[in-house]
C-alpha positions as semicolon CSV with decimal commas, in nm:
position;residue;x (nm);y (nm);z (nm)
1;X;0,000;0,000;0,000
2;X;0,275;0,248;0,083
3;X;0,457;0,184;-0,219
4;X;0,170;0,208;-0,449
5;X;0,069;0,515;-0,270
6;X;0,492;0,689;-0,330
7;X;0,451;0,583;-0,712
8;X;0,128;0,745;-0,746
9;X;0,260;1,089;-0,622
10;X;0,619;1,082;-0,781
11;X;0,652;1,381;-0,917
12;X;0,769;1,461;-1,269
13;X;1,078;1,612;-1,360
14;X;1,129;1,980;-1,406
15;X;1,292;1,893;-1,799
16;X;0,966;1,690;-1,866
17;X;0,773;1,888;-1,751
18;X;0,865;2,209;-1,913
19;X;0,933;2,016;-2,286
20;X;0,582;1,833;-2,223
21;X;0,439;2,187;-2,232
22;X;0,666;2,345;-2,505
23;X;0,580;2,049;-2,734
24;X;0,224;2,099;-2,706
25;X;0,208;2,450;-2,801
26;X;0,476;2,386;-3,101
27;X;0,206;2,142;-3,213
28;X;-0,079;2,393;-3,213
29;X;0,129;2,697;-3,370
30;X;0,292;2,461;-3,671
31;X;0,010;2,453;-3,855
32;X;-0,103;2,787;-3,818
33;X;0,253;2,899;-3,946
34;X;0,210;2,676;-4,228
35;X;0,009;2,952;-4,403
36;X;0,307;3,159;-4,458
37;X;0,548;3,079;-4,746
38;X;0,947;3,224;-4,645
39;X;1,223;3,223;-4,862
40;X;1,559;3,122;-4,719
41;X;1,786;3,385;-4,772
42;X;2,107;3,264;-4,909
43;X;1,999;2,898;-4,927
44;X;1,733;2,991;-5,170
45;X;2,027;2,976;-5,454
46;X;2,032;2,635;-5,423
47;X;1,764;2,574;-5,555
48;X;1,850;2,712;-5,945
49;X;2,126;2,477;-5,857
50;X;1,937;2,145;-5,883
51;X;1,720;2,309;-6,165
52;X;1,458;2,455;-5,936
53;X;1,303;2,780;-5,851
54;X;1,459;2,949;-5,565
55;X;1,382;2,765;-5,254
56;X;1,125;2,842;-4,999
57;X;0,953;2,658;-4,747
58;X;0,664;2,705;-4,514
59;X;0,713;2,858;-4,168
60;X;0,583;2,556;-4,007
61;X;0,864;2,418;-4,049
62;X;1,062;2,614;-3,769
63;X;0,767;2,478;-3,527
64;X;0,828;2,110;-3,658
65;X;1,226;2,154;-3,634
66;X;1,195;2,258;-3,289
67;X;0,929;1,932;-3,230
68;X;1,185;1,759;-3,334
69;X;1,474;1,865;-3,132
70;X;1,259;1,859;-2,820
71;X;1,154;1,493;-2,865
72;X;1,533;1,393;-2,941
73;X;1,642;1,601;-2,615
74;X;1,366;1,439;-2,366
75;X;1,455;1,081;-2,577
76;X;1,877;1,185;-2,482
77;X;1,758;1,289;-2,108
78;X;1,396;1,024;-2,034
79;X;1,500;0,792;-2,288
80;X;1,324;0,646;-2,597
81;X;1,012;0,512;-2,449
82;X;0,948;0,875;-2,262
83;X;0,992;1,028;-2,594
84;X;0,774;0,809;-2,778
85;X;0,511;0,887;-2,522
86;X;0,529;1,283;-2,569
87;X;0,493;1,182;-2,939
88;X;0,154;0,969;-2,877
89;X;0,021;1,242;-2,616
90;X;0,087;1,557;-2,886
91;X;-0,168;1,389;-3,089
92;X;-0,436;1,529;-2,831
93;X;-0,386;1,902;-2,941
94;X;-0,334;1,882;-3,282
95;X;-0,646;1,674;-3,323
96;X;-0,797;1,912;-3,042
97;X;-0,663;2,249;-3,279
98;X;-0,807;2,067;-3,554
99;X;-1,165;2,011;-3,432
100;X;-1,162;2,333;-3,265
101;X;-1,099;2,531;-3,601
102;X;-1,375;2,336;-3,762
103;X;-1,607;2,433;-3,508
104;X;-1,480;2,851;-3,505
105;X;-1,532;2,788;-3,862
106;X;-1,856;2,681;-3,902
107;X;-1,979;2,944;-3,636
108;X;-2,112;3,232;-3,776
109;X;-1,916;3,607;-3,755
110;X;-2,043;3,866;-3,493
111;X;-2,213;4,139;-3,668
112;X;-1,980;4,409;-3,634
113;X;-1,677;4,194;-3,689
114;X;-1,496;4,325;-4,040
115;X;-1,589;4,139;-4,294
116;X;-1,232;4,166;-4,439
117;X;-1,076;4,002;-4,105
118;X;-1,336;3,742;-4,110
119;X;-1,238;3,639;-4,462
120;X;-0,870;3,688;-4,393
121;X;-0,886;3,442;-4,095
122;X;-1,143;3,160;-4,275
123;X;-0,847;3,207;-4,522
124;X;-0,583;3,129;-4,311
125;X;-0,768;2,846;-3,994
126;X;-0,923;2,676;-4,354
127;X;-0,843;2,339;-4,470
128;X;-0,945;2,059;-4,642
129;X;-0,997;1,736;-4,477
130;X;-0,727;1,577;-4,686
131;X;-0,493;1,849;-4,561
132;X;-0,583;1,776;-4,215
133;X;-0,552;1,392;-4,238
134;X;-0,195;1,419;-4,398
135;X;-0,079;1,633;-4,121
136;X;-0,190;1,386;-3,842
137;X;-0,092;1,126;-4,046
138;X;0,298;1,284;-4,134
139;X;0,333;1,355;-3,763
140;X;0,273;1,078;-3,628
141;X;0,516;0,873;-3,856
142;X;0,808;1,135;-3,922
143;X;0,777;1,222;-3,478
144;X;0,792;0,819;-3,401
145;X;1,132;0,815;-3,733
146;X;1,275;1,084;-3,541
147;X;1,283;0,939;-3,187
148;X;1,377;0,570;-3,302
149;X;1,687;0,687;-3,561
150;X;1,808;0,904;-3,236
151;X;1,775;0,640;-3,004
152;X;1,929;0,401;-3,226
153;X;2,212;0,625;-3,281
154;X;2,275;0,678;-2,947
155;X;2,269;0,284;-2,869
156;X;2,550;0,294;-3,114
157;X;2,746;0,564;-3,081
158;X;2,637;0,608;-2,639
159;X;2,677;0,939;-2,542
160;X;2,878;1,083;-2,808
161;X;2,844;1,343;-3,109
162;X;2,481;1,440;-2,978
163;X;2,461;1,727;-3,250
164;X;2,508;1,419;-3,560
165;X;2,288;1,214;-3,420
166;X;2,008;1,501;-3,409
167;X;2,077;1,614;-3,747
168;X;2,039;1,266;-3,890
169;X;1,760;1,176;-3,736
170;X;1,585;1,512;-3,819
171;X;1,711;1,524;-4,176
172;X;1,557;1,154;-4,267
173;X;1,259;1,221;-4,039
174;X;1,186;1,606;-4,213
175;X;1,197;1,393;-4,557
176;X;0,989;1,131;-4,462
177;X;0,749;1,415;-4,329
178;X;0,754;1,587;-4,672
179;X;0,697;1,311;-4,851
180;X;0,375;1,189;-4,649
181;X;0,224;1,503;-4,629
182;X;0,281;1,694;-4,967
183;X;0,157;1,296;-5,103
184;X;-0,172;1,256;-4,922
185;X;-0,256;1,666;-4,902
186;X;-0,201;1,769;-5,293
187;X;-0,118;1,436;-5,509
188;X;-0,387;1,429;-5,811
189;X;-0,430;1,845;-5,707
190;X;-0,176;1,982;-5,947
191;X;0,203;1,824;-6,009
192;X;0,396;1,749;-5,690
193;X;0,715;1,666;-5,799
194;X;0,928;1,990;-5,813
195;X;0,701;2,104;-5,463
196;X;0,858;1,765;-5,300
197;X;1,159;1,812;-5,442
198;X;1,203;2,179;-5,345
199;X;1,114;2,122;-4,977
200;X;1,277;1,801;-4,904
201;X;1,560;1,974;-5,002
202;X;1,500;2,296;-4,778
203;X;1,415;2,097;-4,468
204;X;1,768;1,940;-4,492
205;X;1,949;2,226;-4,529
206;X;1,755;2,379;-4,236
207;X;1,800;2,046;-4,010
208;X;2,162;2,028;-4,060
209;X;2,210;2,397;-3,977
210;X;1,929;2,475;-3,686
211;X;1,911;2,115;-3,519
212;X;2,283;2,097;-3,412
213;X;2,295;2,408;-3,224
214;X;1,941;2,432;-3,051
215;X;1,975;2,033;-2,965
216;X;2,242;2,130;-2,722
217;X;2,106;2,433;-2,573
218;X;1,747;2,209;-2,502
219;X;1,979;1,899;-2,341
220;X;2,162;2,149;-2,119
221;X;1,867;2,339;-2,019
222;X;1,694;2,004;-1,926
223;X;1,987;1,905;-1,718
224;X;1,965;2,246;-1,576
225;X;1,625;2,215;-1,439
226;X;1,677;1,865;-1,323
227;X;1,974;1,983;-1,091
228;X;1,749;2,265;-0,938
């Protein structure tokens, strides 16, 4: 009875915690920031280079970059089956911001609202169910990629070159992603192949640059809380 009573009110960690949190919100805003198309500054000439249009990807991916550093940092401090479990839980809001647009949606304007805002935001909250159901679907999959490849890694390599095993795991993850979504949200829409092409392409260049550095500042400051 006692002991079932102390593993009932164990607390959680402070690092959990605080990524638990940060992972849910990234979840909500990603798709949100989808809606804006940004060009990538001097990376964008690489895309002439491969015989593409400059490159330019959508901001979401900045939210989904930082989902994936935060799972590989709880999976470096937790461990793989922690990390898998934040994956499976951040499935709640993004079906939750999902449902929840729907129903803002479908409610009607207030009177006095501006009609221009209320077409700007129908514009931007809008989607169609197949856009919906390849996001769920592409996070799910390329979340899960990402936390087994790092794990893996790190049963290979232990402890080691933390900032290689990130950026692989978020470079074939961020493909995998592309692939899924761009397939089930616009295949049979209009051609795919350069659009697949063109951000498969960006999201590696932006994992092997952003991933390294921000995959050491999340591990520290988990390791930080912890020792408080």
């Amino acid at each position: 009875m006692t002991t079932s009573t102390t593993h009932a009110t164990m607390p959680i960690s402070r690092s959990l915690f605080f990524f638990s949190i940060f992972y849910g919100g990234m979840v909500c805003i990603a798709g949100v920031l989808g809606n804006k198309q940004v060009t990538l500054g001097p990376v964008s000439a690489l895309g002439p280079i491969v015989g593409l249009g400059p490159l330019a990807v959508e901001a979401g991916i900045f939210a989904f970059l930082l989902l994936v550093t935060i799972s590989s940092a709880v999976a470096e401090l937790h461990g793989r089956t922690v990390a898998n479990r934040l994956v499976q839980i951040g499935f709640l809001p993004l079906i939750a911001s999902i449902l929840l647009s729907i129903i803002v949606l479908a409610a009607p304007a207030a009177g006095d609202m501006d009609p221009a805002r209320a077409d700007a935001f129908a514009m931007m909250m809008g989607g169609t169910p197949r856009i919906w159901f390849g996001g769920i679907i592409a996070y799910g999959i390329s979340q899960t990629l990402n936390v087994t490849l790092f794990a893996a890694l790190k049963g290979r390599e232990g402890g080691r070159m933390l900032w290689l095993r990130a950026a692989v795991a978020s470079m074939l993850s961020q493909v995998v992603d592309t692939l899924l979504f761009v397939s089930i949200a616009f295949y049979g829409v209009f051609p795919i192949g350069e659009l697949l092409l063109g951000q498969m392409l960006a999201k590696v260049v932006l994992s092997a640059l952003l991933v390294p550095p921000v995959i050491y500042l999340l591990v520290a400051l988990g390791r930080r809380l912890d020792r408080n």
